[in-house]
ZAFI-881815 format. One record per residue (C-alpha): y, z, x; residue in three letters; chain. Coordinates in nm, 4 decimals. Layout:
N
PT        y        z        x rest kette
PT        Y        Z        X  Ala     A
...
//
This chain:
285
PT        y        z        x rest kette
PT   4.4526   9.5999   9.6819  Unk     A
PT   4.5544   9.6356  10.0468  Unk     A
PT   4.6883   9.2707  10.1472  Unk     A
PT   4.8874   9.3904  10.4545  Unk     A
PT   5.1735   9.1702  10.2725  Unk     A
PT   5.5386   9.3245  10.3312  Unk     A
PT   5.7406   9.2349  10.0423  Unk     A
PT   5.6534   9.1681   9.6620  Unk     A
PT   5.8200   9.0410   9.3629  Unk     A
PT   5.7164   9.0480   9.0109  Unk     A
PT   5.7954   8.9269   8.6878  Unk     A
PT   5.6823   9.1313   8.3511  Unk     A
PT   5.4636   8.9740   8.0958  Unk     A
PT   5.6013   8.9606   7.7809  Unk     A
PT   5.3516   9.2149   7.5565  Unk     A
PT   5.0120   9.1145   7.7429  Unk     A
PT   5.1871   8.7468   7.7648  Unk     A
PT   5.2969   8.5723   8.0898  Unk     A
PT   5.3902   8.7930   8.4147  Unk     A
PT   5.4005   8.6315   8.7722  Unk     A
PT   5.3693   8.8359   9.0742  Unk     A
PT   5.4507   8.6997   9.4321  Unk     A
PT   5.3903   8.9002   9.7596  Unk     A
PT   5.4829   8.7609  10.1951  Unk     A
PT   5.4542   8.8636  10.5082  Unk     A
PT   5.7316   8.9739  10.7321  Unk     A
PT   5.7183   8.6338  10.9385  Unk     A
PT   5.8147   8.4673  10.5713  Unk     A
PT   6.2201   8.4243  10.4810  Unk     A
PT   6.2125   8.3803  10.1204  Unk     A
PT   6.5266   8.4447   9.8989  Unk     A
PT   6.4070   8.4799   9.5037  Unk     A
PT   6.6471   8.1939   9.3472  Unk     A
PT   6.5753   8.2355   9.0164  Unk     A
PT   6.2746   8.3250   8.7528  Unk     A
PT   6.1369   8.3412   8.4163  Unk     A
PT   5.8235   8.4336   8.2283  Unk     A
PT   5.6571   8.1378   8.3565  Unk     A
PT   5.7995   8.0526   8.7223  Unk     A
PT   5.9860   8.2360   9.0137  Unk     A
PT   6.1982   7.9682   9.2513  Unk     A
PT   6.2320   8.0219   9.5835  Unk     A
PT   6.3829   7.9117   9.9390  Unk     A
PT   6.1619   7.9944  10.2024  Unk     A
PT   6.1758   7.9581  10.5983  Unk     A
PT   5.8838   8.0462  10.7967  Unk     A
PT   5.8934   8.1449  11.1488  Unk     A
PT   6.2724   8.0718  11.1948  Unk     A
PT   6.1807   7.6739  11.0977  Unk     A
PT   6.3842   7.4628  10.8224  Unk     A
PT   6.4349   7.6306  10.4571  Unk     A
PT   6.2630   7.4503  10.1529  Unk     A
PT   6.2043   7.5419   9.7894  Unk     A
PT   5.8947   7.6717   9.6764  Unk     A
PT   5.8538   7.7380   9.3146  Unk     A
PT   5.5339   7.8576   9.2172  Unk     A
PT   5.4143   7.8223   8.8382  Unk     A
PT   5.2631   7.9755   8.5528  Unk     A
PT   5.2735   7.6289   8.2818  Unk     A
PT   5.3019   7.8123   7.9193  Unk     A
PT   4.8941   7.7105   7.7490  Unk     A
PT   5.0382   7.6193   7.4062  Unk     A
PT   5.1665   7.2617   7.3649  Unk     A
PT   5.5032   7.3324   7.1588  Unk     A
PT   5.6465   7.5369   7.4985  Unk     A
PT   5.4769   7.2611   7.7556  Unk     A
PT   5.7559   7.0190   7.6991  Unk     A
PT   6.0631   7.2351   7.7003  Unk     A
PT   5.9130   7.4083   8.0166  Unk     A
PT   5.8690   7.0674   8.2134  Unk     A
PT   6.2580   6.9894   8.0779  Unk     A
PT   6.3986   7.3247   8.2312  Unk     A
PT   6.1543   7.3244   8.5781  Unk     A
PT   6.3432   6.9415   8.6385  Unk     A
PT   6.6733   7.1153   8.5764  Unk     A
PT   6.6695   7.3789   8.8689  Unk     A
PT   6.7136   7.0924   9.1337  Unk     A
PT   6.9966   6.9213   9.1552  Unk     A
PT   6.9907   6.7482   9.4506  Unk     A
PT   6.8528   6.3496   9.4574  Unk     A
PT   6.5476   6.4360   9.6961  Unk     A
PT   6.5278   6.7842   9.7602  Unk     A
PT   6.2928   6.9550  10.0485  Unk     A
PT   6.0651   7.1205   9.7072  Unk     A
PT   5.7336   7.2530   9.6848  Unk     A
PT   5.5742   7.3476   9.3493  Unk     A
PT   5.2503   7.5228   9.3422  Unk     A
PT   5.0164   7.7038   9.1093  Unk     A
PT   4.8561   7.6880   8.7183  Unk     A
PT   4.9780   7.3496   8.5759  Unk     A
PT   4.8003   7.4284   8.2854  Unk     A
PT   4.7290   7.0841   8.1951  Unk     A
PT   4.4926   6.8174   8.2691  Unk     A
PT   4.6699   6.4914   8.4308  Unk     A
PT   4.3749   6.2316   8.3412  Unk     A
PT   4.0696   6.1893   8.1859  Unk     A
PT   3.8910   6.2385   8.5200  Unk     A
PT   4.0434   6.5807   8.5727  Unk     A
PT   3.8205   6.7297   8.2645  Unk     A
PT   3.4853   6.7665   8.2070  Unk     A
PT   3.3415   6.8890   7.8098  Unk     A
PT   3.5521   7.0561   7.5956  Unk     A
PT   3.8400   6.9099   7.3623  Unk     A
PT   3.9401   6.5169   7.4017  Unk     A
PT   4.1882   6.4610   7.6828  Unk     A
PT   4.5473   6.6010   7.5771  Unk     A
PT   4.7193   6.2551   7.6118  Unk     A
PT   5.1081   6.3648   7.4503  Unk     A
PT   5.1027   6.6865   7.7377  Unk     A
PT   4.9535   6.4489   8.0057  Unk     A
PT   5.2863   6.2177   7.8957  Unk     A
PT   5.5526   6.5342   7.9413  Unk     A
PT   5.4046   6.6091   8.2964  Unk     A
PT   5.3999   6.2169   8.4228  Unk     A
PT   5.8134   6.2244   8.2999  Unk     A
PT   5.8420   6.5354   8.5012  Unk     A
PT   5.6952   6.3578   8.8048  Unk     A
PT   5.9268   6.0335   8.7216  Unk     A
PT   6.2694   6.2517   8.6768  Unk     A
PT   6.2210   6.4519   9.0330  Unk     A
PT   6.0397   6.2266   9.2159  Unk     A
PT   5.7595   6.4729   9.2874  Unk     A
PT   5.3735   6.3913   9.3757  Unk     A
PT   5.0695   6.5939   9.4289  Unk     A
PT   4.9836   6.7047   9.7266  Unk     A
PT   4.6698   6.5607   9.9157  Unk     A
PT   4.4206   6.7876   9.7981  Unk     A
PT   4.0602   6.9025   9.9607  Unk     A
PT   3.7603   7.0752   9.8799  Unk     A
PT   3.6716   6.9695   9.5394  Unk     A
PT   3.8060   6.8385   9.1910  Unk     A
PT   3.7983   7.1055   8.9115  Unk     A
PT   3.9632   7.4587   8.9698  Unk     A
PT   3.9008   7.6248   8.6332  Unk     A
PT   3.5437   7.6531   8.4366  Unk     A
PT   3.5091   7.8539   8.1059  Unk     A
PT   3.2286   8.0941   8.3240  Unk     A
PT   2.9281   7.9107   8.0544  Unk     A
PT   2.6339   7.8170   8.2035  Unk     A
PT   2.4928   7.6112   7.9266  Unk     A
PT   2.5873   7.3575   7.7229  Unk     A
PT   2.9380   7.4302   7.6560  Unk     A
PT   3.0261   7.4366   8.0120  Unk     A
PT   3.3340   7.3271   8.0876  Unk     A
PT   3.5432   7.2284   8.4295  Unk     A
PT   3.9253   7.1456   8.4512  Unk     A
PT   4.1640   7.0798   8.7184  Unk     A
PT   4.4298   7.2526   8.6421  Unk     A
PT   4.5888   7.3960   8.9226  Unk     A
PT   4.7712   7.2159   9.2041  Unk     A
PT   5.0499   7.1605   9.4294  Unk     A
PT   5.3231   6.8989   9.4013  Unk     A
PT   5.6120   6.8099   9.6852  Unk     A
PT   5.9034   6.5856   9.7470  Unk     A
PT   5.9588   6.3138   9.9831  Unk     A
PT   6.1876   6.5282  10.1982  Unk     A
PT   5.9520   6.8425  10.2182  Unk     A
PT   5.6818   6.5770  10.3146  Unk     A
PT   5.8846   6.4938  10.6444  Unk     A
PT   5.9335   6.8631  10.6971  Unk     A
PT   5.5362   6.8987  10.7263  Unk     A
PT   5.3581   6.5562  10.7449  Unk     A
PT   5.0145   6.6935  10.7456  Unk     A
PT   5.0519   6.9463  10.4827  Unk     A
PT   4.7255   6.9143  10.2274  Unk     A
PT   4.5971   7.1686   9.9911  Unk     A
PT   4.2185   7.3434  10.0095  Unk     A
PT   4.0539   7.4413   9.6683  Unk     A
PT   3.8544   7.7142   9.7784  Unk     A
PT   3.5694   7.8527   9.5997  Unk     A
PT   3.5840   8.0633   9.2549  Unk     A
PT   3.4363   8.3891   9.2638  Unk     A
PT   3.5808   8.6789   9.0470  Unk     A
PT   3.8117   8.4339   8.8562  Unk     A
PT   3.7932   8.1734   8.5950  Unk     A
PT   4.0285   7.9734   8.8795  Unk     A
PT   3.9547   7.8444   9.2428  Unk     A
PT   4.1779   7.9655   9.4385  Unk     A
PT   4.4768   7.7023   9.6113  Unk     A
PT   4.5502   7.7655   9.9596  Unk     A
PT   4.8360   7.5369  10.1167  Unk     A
PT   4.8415   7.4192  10.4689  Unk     A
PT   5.2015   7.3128  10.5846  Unk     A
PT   4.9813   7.2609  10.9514  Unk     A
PT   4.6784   7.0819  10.7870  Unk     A
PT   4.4662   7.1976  10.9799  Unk     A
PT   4.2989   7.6214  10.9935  Unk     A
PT   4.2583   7.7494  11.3279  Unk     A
PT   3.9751   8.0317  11.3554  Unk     A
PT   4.1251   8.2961  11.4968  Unk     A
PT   3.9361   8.6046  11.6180  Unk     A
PT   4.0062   8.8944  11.4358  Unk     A
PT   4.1305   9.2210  11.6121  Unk     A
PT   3.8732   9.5156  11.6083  Unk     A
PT   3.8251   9.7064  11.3197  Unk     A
PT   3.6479   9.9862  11.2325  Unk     A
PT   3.4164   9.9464  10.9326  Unk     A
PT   3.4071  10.2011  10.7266  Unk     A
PT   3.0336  10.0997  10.6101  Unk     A
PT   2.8997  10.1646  11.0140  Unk     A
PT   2.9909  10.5497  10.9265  Unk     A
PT   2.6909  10.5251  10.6579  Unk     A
PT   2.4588  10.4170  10.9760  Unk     A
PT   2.3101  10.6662  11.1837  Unk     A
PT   2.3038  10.3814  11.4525  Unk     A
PT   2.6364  10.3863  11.4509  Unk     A
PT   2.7098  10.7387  11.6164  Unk     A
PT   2.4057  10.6482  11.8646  Unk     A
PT   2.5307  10.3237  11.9943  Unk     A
PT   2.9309  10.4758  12.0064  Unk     A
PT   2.7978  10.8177  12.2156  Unk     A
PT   2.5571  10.6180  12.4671  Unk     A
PT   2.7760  10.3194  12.5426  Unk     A
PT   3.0479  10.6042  12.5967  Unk     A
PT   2.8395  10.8177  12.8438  Unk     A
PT   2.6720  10.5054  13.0531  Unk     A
PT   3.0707  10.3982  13.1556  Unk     A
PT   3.1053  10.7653  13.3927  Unk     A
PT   3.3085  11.0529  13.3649  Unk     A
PT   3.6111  10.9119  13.3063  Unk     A
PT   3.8387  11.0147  13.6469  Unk     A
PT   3.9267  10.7086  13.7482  Unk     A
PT   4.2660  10.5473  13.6997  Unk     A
PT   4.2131  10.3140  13.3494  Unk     A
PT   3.9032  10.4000  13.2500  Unk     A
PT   3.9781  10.5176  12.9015  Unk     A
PT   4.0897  10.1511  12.8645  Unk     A
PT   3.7605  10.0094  13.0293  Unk     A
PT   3.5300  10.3018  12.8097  Unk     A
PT   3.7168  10.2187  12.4880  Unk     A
PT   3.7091   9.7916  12.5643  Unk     A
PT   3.3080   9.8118  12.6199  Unk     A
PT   3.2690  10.0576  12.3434  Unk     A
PT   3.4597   9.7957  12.1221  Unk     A
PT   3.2027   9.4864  12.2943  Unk     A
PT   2.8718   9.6999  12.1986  Unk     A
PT   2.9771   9.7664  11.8155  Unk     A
PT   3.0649   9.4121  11.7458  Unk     A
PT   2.7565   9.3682  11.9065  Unk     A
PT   2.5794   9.5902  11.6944  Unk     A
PT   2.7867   9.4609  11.3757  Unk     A
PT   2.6325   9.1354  11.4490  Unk     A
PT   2.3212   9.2424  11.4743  Unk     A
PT   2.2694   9.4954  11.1807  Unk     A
PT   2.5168   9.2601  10.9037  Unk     A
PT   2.5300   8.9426  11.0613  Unk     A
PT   2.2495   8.8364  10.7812  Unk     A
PT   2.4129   8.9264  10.5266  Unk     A
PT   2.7445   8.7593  10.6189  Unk     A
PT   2.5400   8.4285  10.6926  Unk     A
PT   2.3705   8.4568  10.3304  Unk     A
PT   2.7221   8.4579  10.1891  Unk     A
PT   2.8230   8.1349  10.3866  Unk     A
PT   2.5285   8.0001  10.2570  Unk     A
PT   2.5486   8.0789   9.8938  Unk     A
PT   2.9460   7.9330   9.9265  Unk     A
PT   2.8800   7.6502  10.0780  Unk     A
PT   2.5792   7.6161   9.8134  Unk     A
PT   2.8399   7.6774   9.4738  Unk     A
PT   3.0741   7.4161   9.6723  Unk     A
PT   2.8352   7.1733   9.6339  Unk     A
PT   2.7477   7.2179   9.3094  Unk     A
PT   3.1067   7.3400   9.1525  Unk     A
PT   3.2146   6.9672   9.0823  Unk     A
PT   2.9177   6.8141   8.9550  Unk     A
PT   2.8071   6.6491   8.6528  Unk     A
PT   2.5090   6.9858   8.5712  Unk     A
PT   2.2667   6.9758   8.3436  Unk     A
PT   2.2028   7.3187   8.1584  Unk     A
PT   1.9254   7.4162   8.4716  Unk     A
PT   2.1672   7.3470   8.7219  Unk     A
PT   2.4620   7.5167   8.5393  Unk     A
PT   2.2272   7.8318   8.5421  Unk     A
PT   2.1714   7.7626   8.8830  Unk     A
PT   2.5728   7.7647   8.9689  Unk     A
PT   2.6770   8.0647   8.7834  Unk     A
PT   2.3386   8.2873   8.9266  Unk     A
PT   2.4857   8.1744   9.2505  Unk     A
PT   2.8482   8.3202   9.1472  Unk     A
PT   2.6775   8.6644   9.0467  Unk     A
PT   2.5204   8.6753   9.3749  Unk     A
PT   2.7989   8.5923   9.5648  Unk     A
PT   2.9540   8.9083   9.4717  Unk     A
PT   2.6725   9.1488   9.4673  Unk     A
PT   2.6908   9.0191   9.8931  Unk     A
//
């Protein structure tokens, strides 16, 4: 998987247990503080700004280890109000409302994660974009939706970013939604530089609208007009892009914005059909 991320560190799994794997960008000072099977602590800085700790979890699924975890995660920090950031699979449901079918609400590891939350003064992040982040993938009766992944912070790292809030983004080829953290609040659509898709080379169109957008700009003689060939070149095959995908990429908006809506529901067994034939053709786009 080409992420264009710079640096990467992992933890091993235990057997086919566990394993944690963290990648950033150049623009990202992190220093690795610590780790274990089930969380790798951090101090991050991003773009030269104020260093925080981000610790980003893996919560052990079996309720003898939940406990002991919560004990040692508390333990790391041992300043009164540090600038802290946890993120990632709590692995447990907080309250009744954060569950939907399945086994009765776990009340005892609900009770070890609301001491956690007491003994480091931690609270969840404001959070956007739905309420369950993990399904068990049925579409009939046995359906069921959890929220178990989310993002917690302290008092102090809310100063350092006072608009920070947390997206759940749409599942796809997971049994999790993904959890993307603003510090900024806000995401800023950017126009992407040019690429060249390797799918166009499968178009005959392609080579067409490349040679005769190349040949209606001149010779060539004057002073800067490889620049001025290459720029309208670039114009005409986003053009073109638009044009011969632009369907295709709209269908996909639709189909997300059409699992959003229907991702934290109460289904019936039609409409849970409904959501996970929308999934399957979310990825065939």
């Amino acid at each position: 998987m080409k992420m264009k991320l710079d640096n990467a560190f992992y933890v091993e799994p235990e057997g086919i247990a566990g394993g944690l794997a963290l990648w950033w960008s150049s623009n990202v000072k992190l220093a690795i503080l610590g780790e274990d099977r089930n969380f790798i602590d951090t101090s991050i800085s991003i773009h030269g700004e104020e260093d925080w700790f981000g610790t980003f979890i893996y919560v052990p699924p079996y309720a003898e280890d939940k406990q002991k975890f919560w004990e040692r995660l508390a333990s790391i920090r041992k300043e009164a109000n540090p600038k802290w950031c946890i993120l990632g699979d709590f692995n447990i449901v907080a309250s009744p409302s954060d569950k939907c079918g399945g086994l009765p609400f776990d009340y005892n590891s609900a009770r070890w994660y609301y001491e956690f939350l007491d003994r480091t003064l931690l609270a969840e992040i404001q959070c956007k974009g739905g309420v369950y982040t993990w399904s068990n993938q049925r579409s009939d009766e046995a359906t069921i939706l959890e929220k178990l992944d989310r993002a917690l912070s302290s008092l102090d790292w809310n100063y350092l970013f006072p608009s920070a809030i947390a997206i759940i983004d749409v599942e796809i080829a997971s049994d999790h939604s993904p959890i993307i953290l603003l510090t900024s609040g806000v995401m800023k659509k950017i126009r992407p530089d040019f690429k060249f898709e390797s799918k166009w080379l499968v178009e005959e169109e392609c080579s067409k609208v490349v040679k005769e957008e190349w040949k209606s700009n001149g010779n060539g003689t004057c002073k800067g007009s490889f620049r001025i060939k290459l720029r309208r070149t670039t114009v005409k095959l986003r053009n073109w892009n638009r044009e011969k995908f632009g369907k295709n990429r709209d269908s996909a908006n639709d189909v997300m914005n059409k699992i959003k809506q229907l991702q934290d529901e109460q289904l019936n067994a039609e409409e849970k059909q409904v959501l996970h034939d929308l999934k399957s053709r979310l990825l065939k786009i």
